[in-house]
Each structure stands twice: as structure tokens, then as C-alpha cells.
N, C-alpha and C positions, 0 to 999 in steps of 0.2 A: 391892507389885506389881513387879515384874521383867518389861520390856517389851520384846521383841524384832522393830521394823519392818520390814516385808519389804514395801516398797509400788510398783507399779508400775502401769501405765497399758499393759502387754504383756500381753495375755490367756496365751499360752505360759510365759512368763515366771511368773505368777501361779501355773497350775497346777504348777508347779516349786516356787515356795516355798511352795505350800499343804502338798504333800507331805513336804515340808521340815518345818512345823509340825507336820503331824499326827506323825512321825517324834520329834517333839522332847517327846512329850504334856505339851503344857501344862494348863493348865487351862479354858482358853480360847481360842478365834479368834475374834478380829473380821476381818469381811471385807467388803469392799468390790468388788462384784462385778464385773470386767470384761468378761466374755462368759457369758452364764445357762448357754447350754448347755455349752461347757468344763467348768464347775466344778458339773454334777451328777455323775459320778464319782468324782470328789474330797469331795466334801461328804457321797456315800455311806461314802465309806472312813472319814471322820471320824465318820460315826455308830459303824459296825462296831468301830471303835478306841475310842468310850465319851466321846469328845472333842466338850462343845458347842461349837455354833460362834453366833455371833451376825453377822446380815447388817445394815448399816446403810447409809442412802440410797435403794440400789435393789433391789430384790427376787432373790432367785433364782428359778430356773426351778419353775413352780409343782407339779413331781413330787417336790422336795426343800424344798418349803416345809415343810412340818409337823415336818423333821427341824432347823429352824432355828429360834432366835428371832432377832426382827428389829427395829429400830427404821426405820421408812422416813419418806419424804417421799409428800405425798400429789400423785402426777405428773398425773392425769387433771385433779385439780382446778388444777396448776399450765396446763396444757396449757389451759385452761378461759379462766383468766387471761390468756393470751397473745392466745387468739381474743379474748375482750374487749377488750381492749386497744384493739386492730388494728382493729374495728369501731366503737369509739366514737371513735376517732382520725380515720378516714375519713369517719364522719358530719362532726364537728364541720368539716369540709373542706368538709360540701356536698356529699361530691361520693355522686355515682347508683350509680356502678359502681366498680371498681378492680380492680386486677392485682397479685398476692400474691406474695412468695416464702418461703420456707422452708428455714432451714441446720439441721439437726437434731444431736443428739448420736450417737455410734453407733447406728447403727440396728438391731445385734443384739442391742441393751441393752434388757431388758425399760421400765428410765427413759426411755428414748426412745418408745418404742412405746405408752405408757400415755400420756402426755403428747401423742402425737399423735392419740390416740382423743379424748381430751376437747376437744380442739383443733377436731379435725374432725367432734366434734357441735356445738361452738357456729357455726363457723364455717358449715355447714349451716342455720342459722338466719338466715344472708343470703345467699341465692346469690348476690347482683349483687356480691360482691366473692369473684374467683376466686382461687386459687391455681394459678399458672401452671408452679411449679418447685419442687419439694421435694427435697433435697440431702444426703446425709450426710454434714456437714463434721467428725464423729469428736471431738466436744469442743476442736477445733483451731482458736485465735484463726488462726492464720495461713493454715491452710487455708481459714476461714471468707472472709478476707480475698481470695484468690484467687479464691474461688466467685465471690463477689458482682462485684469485679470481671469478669470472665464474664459473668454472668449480665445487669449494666450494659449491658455491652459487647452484648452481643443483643439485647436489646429496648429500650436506650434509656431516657435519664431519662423518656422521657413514656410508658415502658410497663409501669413499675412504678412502683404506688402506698405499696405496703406492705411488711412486713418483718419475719420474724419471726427473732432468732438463737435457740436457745433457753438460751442462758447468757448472760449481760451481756457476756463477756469474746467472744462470737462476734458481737453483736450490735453493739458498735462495731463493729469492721471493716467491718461492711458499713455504718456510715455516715462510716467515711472512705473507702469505695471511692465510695461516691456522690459526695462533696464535690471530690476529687480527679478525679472525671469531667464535674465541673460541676453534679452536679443539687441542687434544692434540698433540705433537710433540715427538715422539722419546720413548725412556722408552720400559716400559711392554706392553702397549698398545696404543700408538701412533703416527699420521705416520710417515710411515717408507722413509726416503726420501734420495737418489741416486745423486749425481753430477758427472761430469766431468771433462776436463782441469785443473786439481786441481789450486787453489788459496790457498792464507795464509787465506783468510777468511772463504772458504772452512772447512780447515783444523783447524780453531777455532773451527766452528762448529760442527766435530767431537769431537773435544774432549770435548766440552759441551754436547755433549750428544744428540744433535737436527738433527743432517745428519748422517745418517749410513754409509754412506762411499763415493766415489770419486775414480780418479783412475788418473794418472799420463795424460801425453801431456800438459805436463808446457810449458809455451810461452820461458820461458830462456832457456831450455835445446831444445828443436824444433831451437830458433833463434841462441843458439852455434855451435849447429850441422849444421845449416845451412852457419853459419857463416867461418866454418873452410873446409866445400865443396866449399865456394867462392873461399878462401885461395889458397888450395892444387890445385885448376882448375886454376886457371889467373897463378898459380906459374911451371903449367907441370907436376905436379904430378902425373897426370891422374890417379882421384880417380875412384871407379866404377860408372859407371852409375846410375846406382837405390841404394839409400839408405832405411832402414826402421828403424826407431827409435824404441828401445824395447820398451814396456808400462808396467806398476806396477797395481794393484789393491790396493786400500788403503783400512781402515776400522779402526775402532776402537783399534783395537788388534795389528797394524803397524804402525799406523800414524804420532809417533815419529819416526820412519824410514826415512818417507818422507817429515817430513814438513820443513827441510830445503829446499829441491828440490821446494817444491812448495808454497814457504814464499815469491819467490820474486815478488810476481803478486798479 
């Protein structure tokens, strides 16, 4: 195999080098989708050209799914995990009520928006803990970082309970803007704070004590899986079409389970 990286985190940019590939007709694209709707005219032209493409992680826009195979991460039920989390963290507090916030990934990413559905059916299932501030902090530790600062700075250590980043790496940040602001983190009665995409750093912070949990779509086990669908397709193996990666819920209570899986990132 002969591999040509074109990877970027600029949706503009992206539609540029899609072009670029379909141009180059390989055998294959793998694609990593950074805006669904950008890359339906593009992923059109890849059909028309006889060029598959394969989507992995997050979905495309669902008028160009059928023209894709895909291996994804399963977001609703990640998103599921998170409200879990957040809810049994706040129980174990005791406490009646609480005050939620929320730093999301882009929010014109279909991964965002599935994750937020399943999110906001469980989290429906308690109203006495609200969600006061939902955020799109664009997959950006350092953006994340600022929000929350912000967000502190408004309603005060005693006006948020909770806290969801949705990637480990957004999810600190907001528990060193809290620490940094004075408020308490973790324990009997301080916030209670949710990650994502689990990381090793993540997963220190469990077991210090400071993030109540996280929930699996590791970048190694998403890039294996993808990796071994290149595999089996270029070699005629003809795997299925749609894959879906199981997902794990971590938490305090498991997370020696998982932190091999999510040590390498």
C-alpha cells in the first residue's frame, strides 16, 4: 500500500485535498469528516469518478451515506455515557438538584450532534439537574479552557455542579479552570466532571479523584479498526459495508479495565 496523508482539522482545507485525491484516483479514501455538509459534493464527485471512499469515526451527511462505507463510533450511545456519568456523580453527592454545563465538539459535526441526542435523552430522565450552558468549544483543549473559565466566572463555584467536556483532552481544562478559580473538584462535594474519547490523561484523572468518568472511542482502537477495513477491502475480502465500534462507559469503579485501551493517547 502506498499512502498519501492529507489530514487536516480545516473543513476548506479538507474539501481542497479531497479533490486533490479524487484527482490522484486512488484506490481508496479514507476520510475523516470535518464538516458533513462541505463534503457532500465532494464525496458525490468521488462516486461519479468510481473512487470508494470509506468514512471513519464520524458519519457523513446522511444523503451521501449509502455512497460510503464507513466504520463509526457509536456517538448517541457515547453521549448516553456522559449523562450517566454526570447523574450518578451528582447522586453520590446527595445532592437534589444541580447546575450542568456543556463544551461540545463542533457543532456542525454530525459526532457532535448524535452524542448530544443521547445526552439529552438521558439527561431528561432527571430534570432536577439542569443544563444551564451548552458551548461549542470545536474539539479545542484550549478553547475549552477559556469557555469554562467564563462560564466559572459567571455563575460562580457554587453555581455549577457538573460538567461535561466531550473529549478527555476538553474535559480537563475545565477542571483546571475550576481549581485555578478555587472551586472544589471531585470528592463529597465537588464538581462533578464527564470526558470523552478517553486518554491516559483522562484516565489519571480518574483515579485521582478529579473526573468521574469518561467513556471509551480511543483513537487506537477507532484507527485499528479502521485500519484492518483498509486491509480486508484492497485484499477482496469484502468486509460489510457499515461498521460500528462497540463503546465502554468508564468511571472510577472500571477504569483499571480500561486504561490500557485508553493509555495510548
Amino acid at each position: 500500500m502506498k499512502i498519501t496523508n492529507l489530514t487536516t482539522m480545516d473543513s476548506g482545507t479538507q474539501v481542497q485535498y479531497f479533490a486533490q485525491a479524487v484527482a490522484e484516483k486512488p484506490a481508496l479514501i479514507v476520510l475523516a469528516v470535518d464538516d458533513t455538509k462541505a463534503m457532500v459534493v465532494p464525496i458525490e464527485q468521488a462516486k461519479r469518478a468510481n473512487i470508494p471512499v470509506l468514512a471513519f469515526d464520524g458519519p457523513t451527511d446522511p444523503s451521501v451515506a449509502g455512497d460510503v462505507m464507513s466504520v463509526l463510533s457509536n456517538n448517541e450511545e457515547l453521549g448516553e455515557y456522559a449523562a450517566e456519568n454526570l447523574i450518578d456523580g451528582l447522586k453520590a453527592q446527595g445532592r437534589a438538584s444541580g447546575k450542568i454545563i456543556v463544551l461540545t465538539g463542533t457543532a456542525s459535526m454530525l459526532v457532535t450532534q448524535d452524542r448530544m441526542v443521547g445526552f439529552d435523552k438521558v439527561m431528561s430522565t432527571a430534570p432536577r439537574y439542569q443544563v444551564i450552558s451548552e458551548q461549542d468549544a470545536n474539539w479545542d483543549p484550549t478553547l475549552s479552557g477559556t469557555i469554562a473559565q467564563q462560564l466559572i466566572a459567571k455563575y460562580g463555584c457554587g453555581g455549577i455542579q457538573g460538567a461535561y467536556g466531550m473529549a478527555d483532552y476538553m474535559a480537563l481544562p475545565i477542571i483546571q479552570a475550576a481549581k485555578q478559580a478555587g472551586c472544589a473538584v471531585g470528592g463529597k462535594s465537588g464538581l462533578v466532571v464527564t470526558g470523552g474519547n478517553c486518554f491516559k490523561a483522562g484516565i489519571d484523572a480518574i483515579e485521582a479523584g478529579e473526573m468521574y468518568g469518561t467513556a471509551t472511542e480511543d483513537p487506537i482502537s477507532i484507527a485499528n479498526q479502521t485500519a484492518s477495513y483498509v486491509g480486508q477491502y484492497l485484499t477482496g475480502q469484502n468486509p460489510p459495508k457499515h461498521e460500528v465500534m462497540p463503546e465502554y462507559r468508564v468511571t472510577g469503579a472500571n477504569v483499571g479495565q480500561y486504561a490500557a485501551q485508553c493509555g495510548h493517547a
